[in-house]
C-alpha atoms as a printed R data frame, in Angstrom:
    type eleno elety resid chain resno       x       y      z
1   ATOM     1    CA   UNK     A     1 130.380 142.446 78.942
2   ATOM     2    CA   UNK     A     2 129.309 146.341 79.206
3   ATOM     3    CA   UNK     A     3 125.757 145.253 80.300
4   ATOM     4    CA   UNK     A     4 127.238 142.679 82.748
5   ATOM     5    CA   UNK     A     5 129.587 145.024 84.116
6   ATOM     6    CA   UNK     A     6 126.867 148.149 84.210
7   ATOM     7    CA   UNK     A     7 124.274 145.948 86.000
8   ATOM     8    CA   UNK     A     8 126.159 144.240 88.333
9   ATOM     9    CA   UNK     A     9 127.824 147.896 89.573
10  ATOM    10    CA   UNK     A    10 124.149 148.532 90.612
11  ATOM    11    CA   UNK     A    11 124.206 145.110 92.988
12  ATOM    12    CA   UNK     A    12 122.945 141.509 92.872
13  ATOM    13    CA   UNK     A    13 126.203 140.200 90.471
14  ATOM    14    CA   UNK     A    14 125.547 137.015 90.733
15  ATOM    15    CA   UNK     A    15 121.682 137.722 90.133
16  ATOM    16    CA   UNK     A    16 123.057 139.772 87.234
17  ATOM    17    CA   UNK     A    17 125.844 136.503 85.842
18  ATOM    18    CA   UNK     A    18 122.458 133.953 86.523
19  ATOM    19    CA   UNK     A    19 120.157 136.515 83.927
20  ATOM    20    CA   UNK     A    20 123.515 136.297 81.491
21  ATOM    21    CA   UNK     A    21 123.616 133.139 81.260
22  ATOM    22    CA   UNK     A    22 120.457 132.388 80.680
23  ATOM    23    CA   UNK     A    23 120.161 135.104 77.324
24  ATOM    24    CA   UNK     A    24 123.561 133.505 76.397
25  ATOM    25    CA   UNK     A    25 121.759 129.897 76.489
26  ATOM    26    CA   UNK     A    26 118.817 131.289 74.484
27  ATOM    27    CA   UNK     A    27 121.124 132.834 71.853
28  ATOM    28    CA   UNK     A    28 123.848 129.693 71.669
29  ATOM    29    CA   UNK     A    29 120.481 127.560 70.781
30  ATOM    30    CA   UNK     A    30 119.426 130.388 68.247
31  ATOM    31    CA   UNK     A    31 122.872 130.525 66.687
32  ATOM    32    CA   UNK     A    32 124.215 126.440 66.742
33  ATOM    33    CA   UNK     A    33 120.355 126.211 65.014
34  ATOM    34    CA   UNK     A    34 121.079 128.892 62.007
35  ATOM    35    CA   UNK     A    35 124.443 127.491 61.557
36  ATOM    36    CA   UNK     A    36 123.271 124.213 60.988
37  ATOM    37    CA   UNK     A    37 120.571 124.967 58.414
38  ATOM    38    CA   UNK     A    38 123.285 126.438 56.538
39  ATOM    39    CA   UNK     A    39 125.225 124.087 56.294
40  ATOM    40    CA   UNK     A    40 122.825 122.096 54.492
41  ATOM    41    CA   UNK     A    41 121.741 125.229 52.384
42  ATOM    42    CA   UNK     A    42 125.524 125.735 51.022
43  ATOM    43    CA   UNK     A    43 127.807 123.818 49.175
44  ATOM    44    CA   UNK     A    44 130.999 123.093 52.009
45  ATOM    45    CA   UNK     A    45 133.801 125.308 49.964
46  ATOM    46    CA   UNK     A    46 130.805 128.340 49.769
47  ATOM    47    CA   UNK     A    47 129.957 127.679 53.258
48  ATOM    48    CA   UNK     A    48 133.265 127.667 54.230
49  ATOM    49    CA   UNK     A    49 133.514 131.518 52.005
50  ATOM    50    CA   UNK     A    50 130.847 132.734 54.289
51  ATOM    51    CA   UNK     A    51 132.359 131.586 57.582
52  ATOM    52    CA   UNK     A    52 135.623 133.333 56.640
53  ATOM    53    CA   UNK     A    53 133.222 136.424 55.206
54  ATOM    54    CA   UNK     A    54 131.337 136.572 58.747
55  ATOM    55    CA   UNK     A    55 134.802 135.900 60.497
56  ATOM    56    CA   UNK     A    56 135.738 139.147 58.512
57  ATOM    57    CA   UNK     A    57 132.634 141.403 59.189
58  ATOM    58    CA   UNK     A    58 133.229 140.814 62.825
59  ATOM    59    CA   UNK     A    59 136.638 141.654 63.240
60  ATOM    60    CA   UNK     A    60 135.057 145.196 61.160
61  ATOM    61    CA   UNK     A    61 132.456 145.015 63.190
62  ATOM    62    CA   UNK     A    62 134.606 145.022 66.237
63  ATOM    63    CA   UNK     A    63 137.110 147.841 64.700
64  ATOM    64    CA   UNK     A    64 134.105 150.300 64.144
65  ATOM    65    CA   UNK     A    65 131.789 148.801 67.461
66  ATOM    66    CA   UNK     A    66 131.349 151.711 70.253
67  ATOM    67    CA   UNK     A    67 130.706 150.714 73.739
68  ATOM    68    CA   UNK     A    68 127.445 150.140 74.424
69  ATOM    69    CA   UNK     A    69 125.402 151.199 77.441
70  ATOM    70    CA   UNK     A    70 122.285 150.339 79.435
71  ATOM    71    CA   UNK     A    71 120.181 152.753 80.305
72  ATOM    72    CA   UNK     A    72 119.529 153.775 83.519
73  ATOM    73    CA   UNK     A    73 116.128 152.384 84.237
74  ATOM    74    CA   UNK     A    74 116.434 149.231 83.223
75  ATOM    75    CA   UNK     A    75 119.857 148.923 85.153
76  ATOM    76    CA   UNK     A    76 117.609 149.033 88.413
77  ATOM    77    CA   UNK     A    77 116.058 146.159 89.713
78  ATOM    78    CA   UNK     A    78 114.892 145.800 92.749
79  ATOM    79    CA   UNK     A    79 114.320 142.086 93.773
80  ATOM    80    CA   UNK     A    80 117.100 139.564 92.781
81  ATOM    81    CA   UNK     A    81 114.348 137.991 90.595
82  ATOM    82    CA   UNK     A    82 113.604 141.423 88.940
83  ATOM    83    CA   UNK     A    83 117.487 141.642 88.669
84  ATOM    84    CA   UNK     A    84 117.712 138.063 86.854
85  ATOM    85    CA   UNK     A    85 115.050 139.202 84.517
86  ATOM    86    CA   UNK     A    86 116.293 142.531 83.658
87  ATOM    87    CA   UNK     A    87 119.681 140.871 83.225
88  ATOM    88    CA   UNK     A    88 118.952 138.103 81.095
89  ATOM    89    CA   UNK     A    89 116.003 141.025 78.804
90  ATOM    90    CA   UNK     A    90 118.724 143.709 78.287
91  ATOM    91    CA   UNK     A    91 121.740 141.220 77.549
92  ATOM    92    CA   UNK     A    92 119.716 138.993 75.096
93  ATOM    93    CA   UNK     A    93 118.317 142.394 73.520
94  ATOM    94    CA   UNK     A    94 122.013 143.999 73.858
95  ATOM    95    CA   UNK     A    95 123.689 141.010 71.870
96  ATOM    96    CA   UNK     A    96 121.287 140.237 68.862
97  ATOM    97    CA   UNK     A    97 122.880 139.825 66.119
98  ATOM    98    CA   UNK     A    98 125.686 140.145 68.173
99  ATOM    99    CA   UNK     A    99 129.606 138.436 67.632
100 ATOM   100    CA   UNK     A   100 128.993 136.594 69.459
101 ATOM   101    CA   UNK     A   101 126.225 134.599 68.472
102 ATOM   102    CA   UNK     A   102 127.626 135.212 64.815
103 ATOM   103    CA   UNK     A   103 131.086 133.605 65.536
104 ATOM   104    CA   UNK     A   104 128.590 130.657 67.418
105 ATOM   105    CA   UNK     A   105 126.811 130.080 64.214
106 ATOM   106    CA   UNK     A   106 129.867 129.886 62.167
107 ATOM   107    CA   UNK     A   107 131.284 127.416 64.565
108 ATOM   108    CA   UNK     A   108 128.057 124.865 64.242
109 ATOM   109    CA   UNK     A   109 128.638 125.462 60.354
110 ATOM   110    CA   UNK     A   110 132.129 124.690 60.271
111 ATOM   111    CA   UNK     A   111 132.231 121.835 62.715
112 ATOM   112    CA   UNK     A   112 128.838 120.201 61.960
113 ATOM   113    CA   UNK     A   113 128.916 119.019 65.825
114 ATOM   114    CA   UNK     A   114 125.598 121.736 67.643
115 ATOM   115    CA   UNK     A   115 126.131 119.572 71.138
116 ATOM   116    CA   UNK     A   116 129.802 120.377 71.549
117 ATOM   117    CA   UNK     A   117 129.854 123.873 70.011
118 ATOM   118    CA   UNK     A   118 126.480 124.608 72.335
119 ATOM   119    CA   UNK     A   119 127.621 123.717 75.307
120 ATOM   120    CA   UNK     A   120 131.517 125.089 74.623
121 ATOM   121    CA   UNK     A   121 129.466 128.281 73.468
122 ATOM   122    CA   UNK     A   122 127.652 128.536 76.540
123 ATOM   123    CA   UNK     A   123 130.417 127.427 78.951
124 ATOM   124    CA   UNK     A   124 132.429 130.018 77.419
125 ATOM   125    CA   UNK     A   125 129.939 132.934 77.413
126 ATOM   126    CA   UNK     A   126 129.218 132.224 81.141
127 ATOM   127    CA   UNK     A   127 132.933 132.399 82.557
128 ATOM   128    CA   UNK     A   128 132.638 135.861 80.391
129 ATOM   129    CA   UNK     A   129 129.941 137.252 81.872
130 ATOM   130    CA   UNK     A   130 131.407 135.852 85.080
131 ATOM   131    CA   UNK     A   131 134.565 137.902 84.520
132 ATOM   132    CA   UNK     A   132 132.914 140.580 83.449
133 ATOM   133    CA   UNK     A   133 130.447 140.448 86.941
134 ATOM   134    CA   UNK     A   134 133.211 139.670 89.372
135 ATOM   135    CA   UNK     A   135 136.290 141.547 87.603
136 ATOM   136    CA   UNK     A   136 135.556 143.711 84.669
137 ATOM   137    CA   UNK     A   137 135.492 146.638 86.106
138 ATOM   138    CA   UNK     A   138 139.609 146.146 87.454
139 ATOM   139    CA   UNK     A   139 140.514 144.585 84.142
140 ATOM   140    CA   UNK     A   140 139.082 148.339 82.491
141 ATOM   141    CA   UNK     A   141 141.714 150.060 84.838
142 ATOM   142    CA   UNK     A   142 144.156 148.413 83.593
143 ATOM   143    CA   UNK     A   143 143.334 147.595 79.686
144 ATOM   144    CA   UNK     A   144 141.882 149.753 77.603
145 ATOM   145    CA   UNK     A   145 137.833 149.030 75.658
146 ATOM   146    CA   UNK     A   146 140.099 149.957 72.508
147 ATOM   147    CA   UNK     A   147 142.980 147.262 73.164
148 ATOM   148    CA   UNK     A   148 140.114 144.999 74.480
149 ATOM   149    CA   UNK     A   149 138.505 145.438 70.850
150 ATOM   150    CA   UNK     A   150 141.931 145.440 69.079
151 ATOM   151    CA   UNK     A   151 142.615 142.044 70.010
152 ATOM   152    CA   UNK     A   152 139.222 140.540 69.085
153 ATOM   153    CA   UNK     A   153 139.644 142.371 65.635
154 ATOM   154    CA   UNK     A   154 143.326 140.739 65.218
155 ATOM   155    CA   UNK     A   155 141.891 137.284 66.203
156 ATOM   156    CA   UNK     A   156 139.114 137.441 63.970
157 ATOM   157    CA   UNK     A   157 140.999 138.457 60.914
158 ATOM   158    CA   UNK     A   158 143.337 135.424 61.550
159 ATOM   159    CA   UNK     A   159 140.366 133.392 61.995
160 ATOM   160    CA   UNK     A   160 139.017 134.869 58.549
161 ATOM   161    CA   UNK     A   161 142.639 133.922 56.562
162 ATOM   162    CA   UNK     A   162 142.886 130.419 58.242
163 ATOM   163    CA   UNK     A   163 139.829 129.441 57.289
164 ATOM   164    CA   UNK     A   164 140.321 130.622 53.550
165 ATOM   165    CA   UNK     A   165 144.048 129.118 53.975
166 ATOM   166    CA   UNK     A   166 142.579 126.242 54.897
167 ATOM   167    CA   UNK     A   167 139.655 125.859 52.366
168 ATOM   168    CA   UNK     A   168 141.930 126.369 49.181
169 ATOM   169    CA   UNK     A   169 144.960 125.195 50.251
């Protein structure tokens, strides 16, 4: 979202939401990929341990996350192409390893379905960046990065105890 939002400030946003997208694809393929190979590495009660385990690290993950920022020469771009590719470089470096593609692979693991969990992934990480493109910089007037990254670490942790409720219950 910080990339998104830092890029697009610069011009080009939706030269900037079409490189998003595109690193979101990549990393939705990369993720619904990993989380099926574990599934058929792990036993389904341990799988479903490490789901709620990742569910957990990400919620700490978001608690201690700072924002991140772009630097300043690879925000510029001067053609929209060069602004697609700079996008879509610094977005799909930026999120690595990110939640996002964590929670992605723990979705393909739990629900054993890579077509609907792709393509939800992707739809969802695309009105994101969207948002973040078109109105992230009003919604950060109004809510706070800390409240922003309160909520996902509430969500998460609930995510974390239903799927341990749900596994031994």
């Amino acid at each position: 979202m910080f990339a998104s939002l830092l890029l697009s400030s610069r011009g080009q946003p939706f030269a900037v939401w079409v490189g998003a997208v595109a690193a979101f694809a990549v990393h939705v393929v990369i993720a619904v990929l990993v989380g099926v190979a574990v599934f058929h590495l792990l036993p389904h009660r341990a799988l479903e341990v490490v789901v709620a385990a990742m569910f957990l690290a990400g919620a700490v993950y978001a608690y201690i996350a700072r924002e991140e920022e772009v630097p300043g020469s690879l925000a510029r771009a001067g053609s929209k192409g060069g602004t697609v590719v700079t996008a879509a470089v610094v977005i799909f470096i930026a999120e690595w390893g990110d939640l996002t593609q964590i929670l992605t692979a723990n979705l393909a693991a739990r629900y054993h379905d890579v077509l609907t969990v792709g393509v939800a992934s992707i739809a969802a990480l695309a009105v994101v960046a969207g948002l973040a493109v078109v109105a992230g910089s009003r919604l950060l007037a109004f809510v706070s990065v800390r409240t922003l990254r309160m909520t996902t670490v509430v969500v998460l942790s609930g995510l974390a105890v239903y799927t341990l409720v749900t596994t031994f219950a």
